[in-house]
C-alpha positions in Angstrom: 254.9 0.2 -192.1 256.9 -2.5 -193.6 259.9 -4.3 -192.4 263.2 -2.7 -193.2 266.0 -4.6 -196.1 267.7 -6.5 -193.2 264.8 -6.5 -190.6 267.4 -5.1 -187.9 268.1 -2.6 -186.0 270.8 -2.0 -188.8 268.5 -0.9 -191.4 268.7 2.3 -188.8 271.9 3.7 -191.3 275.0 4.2 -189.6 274.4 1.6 -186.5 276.6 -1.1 -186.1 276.0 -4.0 -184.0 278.6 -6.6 -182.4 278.5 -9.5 -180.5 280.5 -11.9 -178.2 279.8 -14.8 -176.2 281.7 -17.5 -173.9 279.7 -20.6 -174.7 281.6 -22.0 -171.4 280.4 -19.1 -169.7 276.6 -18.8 -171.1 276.9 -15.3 -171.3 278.3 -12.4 -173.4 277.8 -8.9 -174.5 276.5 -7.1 -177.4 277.2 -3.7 -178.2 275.6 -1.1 -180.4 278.1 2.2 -182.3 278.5 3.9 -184.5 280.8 5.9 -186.7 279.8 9.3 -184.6 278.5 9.8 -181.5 274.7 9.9 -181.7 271.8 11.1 -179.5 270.6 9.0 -176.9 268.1 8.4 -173.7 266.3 5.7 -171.4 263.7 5.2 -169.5 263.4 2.4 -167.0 260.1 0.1 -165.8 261.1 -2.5 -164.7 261.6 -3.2 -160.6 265.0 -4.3 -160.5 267.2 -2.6 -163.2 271.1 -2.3 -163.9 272.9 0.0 -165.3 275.4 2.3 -166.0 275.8 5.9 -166.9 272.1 5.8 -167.8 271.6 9.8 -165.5 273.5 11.8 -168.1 271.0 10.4 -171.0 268.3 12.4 -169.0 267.2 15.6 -171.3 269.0 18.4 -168.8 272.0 16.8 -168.4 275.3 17.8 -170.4 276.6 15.2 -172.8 274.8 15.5 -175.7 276.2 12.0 -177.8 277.1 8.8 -176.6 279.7 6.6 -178.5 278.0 2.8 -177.3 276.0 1.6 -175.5 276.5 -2.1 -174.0 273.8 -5.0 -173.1 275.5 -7.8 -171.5 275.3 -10.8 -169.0 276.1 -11.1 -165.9 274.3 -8.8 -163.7 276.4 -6.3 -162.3 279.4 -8.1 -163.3 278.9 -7.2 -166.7 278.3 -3.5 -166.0 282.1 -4.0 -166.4 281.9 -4.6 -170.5 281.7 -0.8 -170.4 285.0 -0.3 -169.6 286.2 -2.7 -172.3 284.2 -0.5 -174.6 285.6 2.2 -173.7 289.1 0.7 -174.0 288.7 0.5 -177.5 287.0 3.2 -178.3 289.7 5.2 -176.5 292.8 3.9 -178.8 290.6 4.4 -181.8 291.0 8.1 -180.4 286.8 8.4 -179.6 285.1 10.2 -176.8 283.8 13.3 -175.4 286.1 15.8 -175.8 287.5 17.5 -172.6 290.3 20.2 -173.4 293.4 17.4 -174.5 291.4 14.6 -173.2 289.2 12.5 -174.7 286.2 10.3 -172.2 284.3 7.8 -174.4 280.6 8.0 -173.2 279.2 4.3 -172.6 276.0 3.6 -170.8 274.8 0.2 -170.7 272.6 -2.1 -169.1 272.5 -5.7 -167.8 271.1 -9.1 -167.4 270.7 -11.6 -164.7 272.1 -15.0 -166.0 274.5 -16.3 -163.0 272.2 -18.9 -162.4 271.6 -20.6 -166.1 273.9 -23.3 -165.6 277.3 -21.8 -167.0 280.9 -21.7 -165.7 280.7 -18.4 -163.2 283.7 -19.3 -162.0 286.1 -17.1 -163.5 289.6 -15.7 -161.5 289.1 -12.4 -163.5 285.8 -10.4 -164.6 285.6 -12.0 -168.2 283.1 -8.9 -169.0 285.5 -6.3 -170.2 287.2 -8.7 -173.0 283.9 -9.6 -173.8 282.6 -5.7 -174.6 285.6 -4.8 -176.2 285.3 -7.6 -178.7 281.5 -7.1 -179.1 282.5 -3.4 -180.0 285.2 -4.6 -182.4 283.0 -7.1 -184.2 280.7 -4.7 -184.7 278.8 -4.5 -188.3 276.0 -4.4 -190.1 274.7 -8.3 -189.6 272.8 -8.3 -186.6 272.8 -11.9 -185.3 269.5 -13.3 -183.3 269.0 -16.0 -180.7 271.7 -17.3 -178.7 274.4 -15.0 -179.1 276.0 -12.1 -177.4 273.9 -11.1 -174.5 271.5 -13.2 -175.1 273.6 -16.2 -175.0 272.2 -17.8 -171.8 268.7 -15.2 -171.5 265.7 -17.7 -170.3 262.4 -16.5 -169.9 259.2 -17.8 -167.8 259.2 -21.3 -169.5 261.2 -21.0 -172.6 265.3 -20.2 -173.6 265.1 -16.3 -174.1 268.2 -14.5 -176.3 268.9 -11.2 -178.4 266.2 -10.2 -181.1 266.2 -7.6 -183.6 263.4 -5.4 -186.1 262.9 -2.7 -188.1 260.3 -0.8 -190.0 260.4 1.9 -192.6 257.7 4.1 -192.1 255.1 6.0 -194.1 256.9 9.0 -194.3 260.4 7.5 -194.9 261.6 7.5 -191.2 263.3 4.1 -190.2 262.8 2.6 -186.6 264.6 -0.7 -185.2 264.8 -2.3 -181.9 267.1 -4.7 -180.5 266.3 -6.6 -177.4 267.6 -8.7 -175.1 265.1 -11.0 -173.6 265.6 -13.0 -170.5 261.8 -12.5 -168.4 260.1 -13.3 -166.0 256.9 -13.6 -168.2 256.7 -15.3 -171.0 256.7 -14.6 -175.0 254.4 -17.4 -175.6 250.6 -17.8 -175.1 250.2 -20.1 -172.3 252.0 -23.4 -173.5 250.9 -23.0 -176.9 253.4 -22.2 -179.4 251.6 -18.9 -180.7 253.9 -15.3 -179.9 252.2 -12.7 -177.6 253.3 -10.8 -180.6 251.7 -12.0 -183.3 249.3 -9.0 -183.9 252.2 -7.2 -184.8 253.8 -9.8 -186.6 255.2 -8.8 -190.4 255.1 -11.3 -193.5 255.1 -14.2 -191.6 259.1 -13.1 -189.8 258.5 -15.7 -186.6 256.6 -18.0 -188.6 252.7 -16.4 -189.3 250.8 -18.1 -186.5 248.8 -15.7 -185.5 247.2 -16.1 -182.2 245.3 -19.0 -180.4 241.5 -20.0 -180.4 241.8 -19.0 -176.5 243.7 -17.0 -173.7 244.4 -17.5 -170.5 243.2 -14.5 -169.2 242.0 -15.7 -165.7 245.2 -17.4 -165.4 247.6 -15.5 -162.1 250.9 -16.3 -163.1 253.4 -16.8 -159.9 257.3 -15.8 -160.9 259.4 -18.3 -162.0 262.6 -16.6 -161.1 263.7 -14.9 -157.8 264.2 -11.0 -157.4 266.7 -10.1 -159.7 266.9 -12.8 -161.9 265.1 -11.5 -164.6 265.4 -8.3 -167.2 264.6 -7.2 -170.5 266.7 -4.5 -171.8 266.5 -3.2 -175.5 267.2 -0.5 -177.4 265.2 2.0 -179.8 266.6 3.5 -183.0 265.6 5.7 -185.5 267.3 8.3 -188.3 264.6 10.7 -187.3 265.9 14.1 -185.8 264.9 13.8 -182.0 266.5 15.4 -179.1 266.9 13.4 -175.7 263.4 14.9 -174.4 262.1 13.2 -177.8 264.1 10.2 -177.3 263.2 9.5 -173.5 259.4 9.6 -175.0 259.9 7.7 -177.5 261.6 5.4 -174.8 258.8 5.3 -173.4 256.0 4.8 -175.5 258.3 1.8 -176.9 257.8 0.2 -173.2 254.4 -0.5 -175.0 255.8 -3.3 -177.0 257.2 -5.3 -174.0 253.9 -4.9 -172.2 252.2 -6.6 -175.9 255.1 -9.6 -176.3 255.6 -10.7 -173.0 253.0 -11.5 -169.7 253.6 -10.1 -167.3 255.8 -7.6 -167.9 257.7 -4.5 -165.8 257.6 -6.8 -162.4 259.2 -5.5 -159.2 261.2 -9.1 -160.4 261.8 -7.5 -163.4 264.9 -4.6 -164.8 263.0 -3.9 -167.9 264.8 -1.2 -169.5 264.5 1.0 -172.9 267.5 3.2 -174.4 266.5 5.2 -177.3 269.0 6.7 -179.8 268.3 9.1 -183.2 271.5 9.4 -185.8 269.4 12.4 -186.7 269.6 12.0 -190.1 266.1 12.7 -191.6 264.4 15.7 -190.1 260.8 16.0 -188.6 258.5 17.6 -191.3 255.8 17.2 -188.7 257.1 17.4 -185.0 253.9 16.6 -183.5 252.5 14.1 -185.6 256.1 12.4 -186.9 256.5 11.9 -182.8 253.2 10.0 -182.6 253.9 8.0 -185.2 257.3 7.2 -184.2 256.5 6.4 -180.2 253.5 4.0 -181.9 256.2 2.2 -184.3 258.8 1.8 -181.3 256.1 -0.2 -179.7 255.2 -2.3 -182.9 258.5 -2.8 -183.0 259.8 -4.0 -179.7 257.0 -6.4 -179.5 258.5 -8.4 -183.0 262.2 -8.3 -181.8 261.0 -9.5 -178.3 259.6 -12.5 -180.7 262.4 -12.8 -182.6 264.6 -12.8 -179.6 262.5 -16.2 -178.4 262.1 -17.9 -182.1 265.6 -17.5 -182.9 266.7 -19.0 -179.7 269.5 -22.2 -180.3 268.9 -25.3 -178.4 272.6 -26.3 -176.5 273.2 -29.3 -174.1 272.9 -28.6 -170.5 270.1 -25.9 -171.3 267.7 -25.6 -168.2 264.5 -24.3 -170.5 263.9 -25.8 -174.2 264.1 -23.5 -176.4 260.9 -22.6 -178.8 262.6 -24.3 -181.9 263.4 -27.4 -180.2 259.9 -28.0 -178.6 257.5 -26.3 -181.1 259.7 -25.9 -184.5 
């Protein structure tokens, strides 16, 4: 596999992605849509997830497209950014279609950062504005670092923030990831500056370090946040044909790549979370074996946005972590 043009989620054609952020605020949401409604599903590992509308992705339920689907701050706060998105999909005359009526579908997941040293306190939810102009904003150029969602993310020791990559694979199929990562483990090897990631690094994207002389494998990590502080929500995409059975697998098998880029992962502290989506645009000329490859690039790829997420981080004053450029670039 190689890395896609853009080495985004993007290079998935026909995704958009937006972001918005309230520097103020530390906090934001970022949105993922397209043109048409597309497939979609999830699978959760994480201990303390949360979401919205995330039961009618499961593969016996009804709705068969979704229009979004929203990442943002602010725990369950920003569960509200769905209804912004919805807002504005609604007067751009999207959603499910119900006799007259039209219900924009918009499951989304969130992030714990009330505690990262922003202005919480707002007289009105700020999370609704905040999706709706993510969704607006949406394009092609997929921002990393500290923006959108990921705008205030911290991990174990280092800032945390929204990462993004994609590979085209061998038989033409495309798969991209875009993460949020705000952990309670870390992306880093101990305090070294080499990515957990690194074995599934691509021409040299967060800097070709490959991994340290030594790990610390006897090392028992104690959690650096409290219970429900922490989550790492992303999103799988790909243009291969895959129904939401497919997708929840591929879901699935993508949870691989958080496991690889960031110790510990999927902690009862923990939300970690995995939509997968298909635009279903290239067709399956080997169901079995195009699935196996596919759930094994979801992981690869995960595990490099998870990275990139980290690398791209922005140091700000009044930041409680350092972020990996500041202390290691």
């Amino acid at each position: 596999m190689i890395p896609g043009p853009r080495n985004r989620i993007t290079d998935v054609a026909g995704l958009r992605v937006g972001h918005a952020q309230d520097d103020a605020l530390r906090s934001g949401v970022t949105v993922l849509t397209a043109d048409a409604p597309f497939a979609a599903s999830v699978h959760v590992m994480g201990g303390a997830p949360g979401t919205r509308e995330t039961d009618l992705l499961a593969p016996d339920k009804l709705v068969g497209g979704v229009d979004a689907l929203v990442l943002a701050g602010g725990s369950a706060f920003g569960l509200a950014a769905c209804d912004g998105v919805m807002a504005a999909l609604h007067r751009a005359g999207r959603g499910f279609a119900v006799g007259p009526a039209r219900v924009p579908i918009v499951p989304g997941a969130i992030v714990f950062d009330l505690l990262n040293g922003g202005d919480k306190g707002w007289d009105a939810n700020p999370y609704p504005a905040l999706g709706a102009a993510a969704w607006t904003a949406a394009g092609v150029d997929c921002a990393m670092g500290s923006v959108g969602a990921g705008t205030g993310a911290l991990t174990g020791t280092l800032k945390g923030g929204v990462g993004s990559a994609s590979a085209v694979l061998q038989g033409g199929a495309t798969v991209g990831a875009l993460v949020v990562v705000n952990a309670l483990g870390q992306a880093t090897v101990g305090d070294s500056r080499h990515f957990w990631a690194a074995p599934w690094e691509l021409e040299a994207e967060f800097g070709g370090l490959g991994l340290p002389a030594r790990f610390p494998a006897a090392h028992e990590p104690a959690p650096a946040k409290r219970l429900g502080e922490a989550t790492t929500i992303a999103i799988i995409a790909t243009d291969a044909v895959l129904d939401k059975a497919g997708l929840q697998r591929m879901a699935t098998a993508a949870h691989d790549g958080l496991a690889r880029a960031l110790v510990p992962s999927h902690t009862p502290l923990d939300g970690d979370l995995v939509f997968a989506v298909s635009t279903g645009a290239r067709p399956l000329a080997d169901p079995v074996g195009d699935a196996f490859v596919l759930g094994h690039a979801a992981a690869c790829v995960l595990a490099r946005a998870v990275a990139h997420g980290v690398h791209s981080a922005a140091p700000r004053p009044g930041d409680l972590q350092p972020s990996w450029q500041r202390r290691f670039g």
